[in-house]
C-alpha positions in Angstrom: -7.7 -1.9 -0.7 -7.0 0.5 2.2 -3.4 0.4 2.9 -1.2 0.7 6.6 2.4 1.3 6.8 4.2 -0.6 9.1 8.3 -1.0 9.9 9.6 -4.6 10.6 10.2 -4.5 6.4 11.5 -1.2 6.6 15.5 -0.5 7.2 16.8 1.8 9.6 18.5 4.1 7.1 15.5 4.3 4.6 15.2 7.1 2.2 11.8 7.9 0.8 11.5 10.3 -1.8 8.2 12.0 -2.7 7.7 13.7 -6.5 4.2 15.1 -7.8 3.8 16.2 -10.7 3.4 20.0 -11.2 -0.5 20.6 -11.7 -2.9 22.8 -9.6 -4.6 19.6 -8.2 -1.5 18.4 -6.6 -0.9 21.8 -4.1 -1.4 19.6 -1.1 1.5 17.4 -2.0 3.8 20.7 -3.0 5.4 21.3 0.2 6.3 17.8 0.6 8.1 17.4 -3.3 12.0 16.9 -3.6 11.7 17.3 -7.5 15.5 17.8 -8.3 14.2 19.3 -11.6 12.4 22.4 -9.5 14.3 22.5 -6.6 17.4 24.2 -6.6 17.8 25.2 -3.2 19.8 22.7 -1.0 18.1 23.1 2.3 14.9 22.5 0.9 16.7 19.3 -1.1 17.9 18.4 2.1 14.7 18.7 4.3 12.6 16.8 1.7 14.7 13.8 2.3 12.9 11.8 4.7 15.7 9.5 6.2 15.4 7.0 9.2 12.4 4.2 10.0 9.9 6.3 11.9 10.4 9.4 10.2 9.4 8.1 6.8 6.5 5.9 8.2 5.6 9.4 10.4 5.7 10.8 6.4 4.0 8.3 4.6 0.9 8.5 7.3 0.4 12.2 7.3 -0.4 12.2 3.6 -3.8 11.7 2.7 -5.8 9.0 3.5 -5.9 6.4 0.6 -8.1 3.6 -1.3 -6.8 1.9 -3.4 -8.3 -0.1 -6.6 -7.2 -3.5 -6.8 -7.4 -3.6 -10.8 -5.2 -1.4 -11.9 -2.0 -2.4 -9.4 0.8 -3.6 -11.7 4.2 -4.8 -10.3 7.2 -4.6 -12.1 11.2 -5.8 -11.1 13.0 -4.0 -13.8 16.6 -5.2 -11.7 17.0 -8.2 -9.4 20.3 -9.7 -7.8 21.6 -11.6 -5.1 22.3 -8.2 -3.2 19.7 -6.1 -4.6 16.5 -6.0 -6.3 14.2 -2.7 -7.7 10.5 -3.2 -8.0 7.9 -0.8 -9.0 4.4 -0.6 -8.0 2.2 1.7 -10.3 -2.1 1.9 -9.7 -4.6 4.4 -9.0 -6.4 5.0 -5.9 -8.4 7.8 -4.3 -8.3 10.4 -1.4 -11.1 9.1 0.9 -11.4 12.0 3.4 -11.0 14.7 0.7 -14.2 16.4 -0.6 -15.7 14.7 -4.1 -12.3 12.0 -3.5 -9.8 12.8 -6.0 -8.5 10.2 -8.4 -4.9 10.0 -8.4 -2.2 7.7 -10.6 1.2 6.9 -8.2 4.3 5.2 -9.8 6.8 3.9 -6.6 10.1 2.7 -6.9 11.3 0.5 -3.9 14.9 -0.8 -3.8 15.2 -3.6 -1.2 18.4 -6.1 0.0 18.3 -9.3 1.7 17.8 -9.4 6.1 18.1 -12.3 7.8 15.1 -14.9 5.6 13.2 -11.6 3.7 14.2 -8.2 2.5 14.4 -4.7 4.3 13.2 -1.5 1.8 16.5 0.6 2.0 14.9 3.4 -0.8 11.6 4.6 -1.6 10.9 7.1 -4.8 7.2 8.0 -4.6 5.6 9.7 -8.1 1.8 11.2 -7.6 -0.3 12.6 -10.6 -3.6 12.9 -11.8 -4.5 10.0 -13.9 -5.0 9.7 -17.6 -8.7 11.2 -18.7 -9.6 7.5 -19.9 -9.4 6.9 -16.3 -10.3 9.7 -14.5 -14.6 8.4 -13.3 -13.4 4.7 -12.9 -15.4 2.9 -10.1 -13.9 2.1 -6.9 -14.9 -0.8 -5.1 -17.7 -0.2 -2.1 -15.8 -0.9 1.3 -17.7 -2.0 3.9 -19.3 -0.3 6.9 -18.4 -1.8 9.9 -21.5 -3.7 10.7 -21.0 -5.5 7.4 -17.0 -6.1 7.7 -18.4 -8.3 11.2 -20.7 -9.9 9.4 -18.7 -10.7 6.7 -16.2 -12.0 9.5 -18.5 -14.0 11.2 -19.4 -15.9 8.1 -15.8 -16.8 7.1 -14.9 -17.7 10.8 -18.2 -19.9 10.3 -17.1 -21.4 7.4 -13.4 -21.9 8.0 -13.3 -22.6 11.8 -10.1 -19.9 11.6 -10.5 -16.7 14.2 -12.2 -13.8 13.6 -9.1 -12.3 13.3 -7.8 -14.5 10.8 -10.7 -14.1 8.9 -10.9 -10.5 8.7 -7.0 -10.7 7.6 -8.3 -13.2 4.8 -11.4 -10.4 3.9 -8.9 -8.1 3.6 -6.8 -9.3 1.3 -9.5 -9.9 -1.0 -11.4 -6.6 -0.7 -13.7 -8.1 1.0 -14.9 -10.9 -1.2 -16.6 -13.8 1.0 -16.3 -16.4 -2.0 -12.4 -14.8 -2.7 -11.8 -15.1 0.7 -13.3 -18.7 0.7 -11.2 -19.6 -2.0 -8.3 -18.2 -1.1 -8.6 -19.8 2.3 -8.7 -23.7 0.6 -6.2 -22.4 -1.6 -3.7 -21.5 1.1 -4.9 -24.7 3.8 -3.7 -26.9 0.8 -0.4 -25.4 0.3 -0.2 -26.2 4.2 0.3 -21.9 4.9 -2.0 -21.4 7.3 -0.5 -21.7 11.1 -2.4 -23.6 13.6 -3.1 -20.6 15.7 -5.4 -19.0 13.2 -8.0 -21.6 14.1 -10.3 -21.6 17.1 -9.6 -24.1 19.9 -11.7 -26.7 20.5 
């Protein structure tokens, strides 16, 4: 699960806050912390505050590349109302373009309130540390070269008469899986969820 950041979910006025824990495997992400518990200087309190749209996604894509492993995602909503709802999303994943690619646990807090027919994230509290020893050699899923995510594509566009880009949006949200994607795909055609467009013309 190789995530992208994008805005039209993300508010204007979004704050994004980014703790790790203290440990000498975390350095890289020690000039970026606004722990309130070791920071006692306010400019640096201040400046650690990433506020505004671009700025935070600007943030969130200069730290290192990520992959994620699907299994160990939970989801929690500890605090949900009409107005205003918390969720947390808690997982491991790993730093792909680092040498032996660390394993690293994150914990992140989003607080979100209704837009127009979804929800905007209006706060972000980000928590990185190294995960627990029972966890620390668990195997990631193999993604795909290239050559093989095509393939892959071709044989779900095949199969499914949707696009190829339809098809690799289906791949993708199920790492890659042909028979997930398959069944995922009649899953969502009988729910009536996929849009015409995603299928090729005739």
């Amino acid at each position: 699960m190789v995530t992208k950041v994008t805005t039209p979910s993300i508010f204007n006025n979004l704050y994004l806050t980014l703790i790790p824990k203290i440990t000498f495997r975390l350095d890289e992400y020690f000039s970026d912390s606004r722990n309130l518990i070791r920071i006692s200087d306010s400019n640096r309190r201040l400046k650690a505050l990433r506020q505004g749209r671009f700025t935070v996604v600007s943030f969130i894509n200069s730290l290192p590349k990520t992959l994620h492993h699907p299994d160990t995602i939970t989801l929690d909503v500890p605090f949900a109302t009409e107005r205003l709802m918390t969720f947390t999303v808690t997982g491991l994943f790993k730093e792909r373009e680092k040498k032996g690619e660390p394993i690293r646990h994150f914990n992140r807090m989003f607080v979100v309130v209704p837009q127009g027919s979804g929800f905007v994230i209006i706060n972000d509290l980000l928590y990185i540390t190294n995960p627990p020893k029972e966890k620390a050699d668990i195997p990631f899923p193999v993604v795909p070269d290239n050559s093989a995510k095509e393939f892959k594509a071709s044989q779900i566009s095949q199969k499914t008469r949707m696009t190829i880009n339809w098809s690799i949006k289906c791949l993708e949200q199920t790492n890659w899986d042909v028979n997930q994607a398959l069944a995922a795909f009649e899953t969502a055609k009988s729910q009536g969820k996929i849009p015409p467009d995603a299928f090729q013309s005739v």
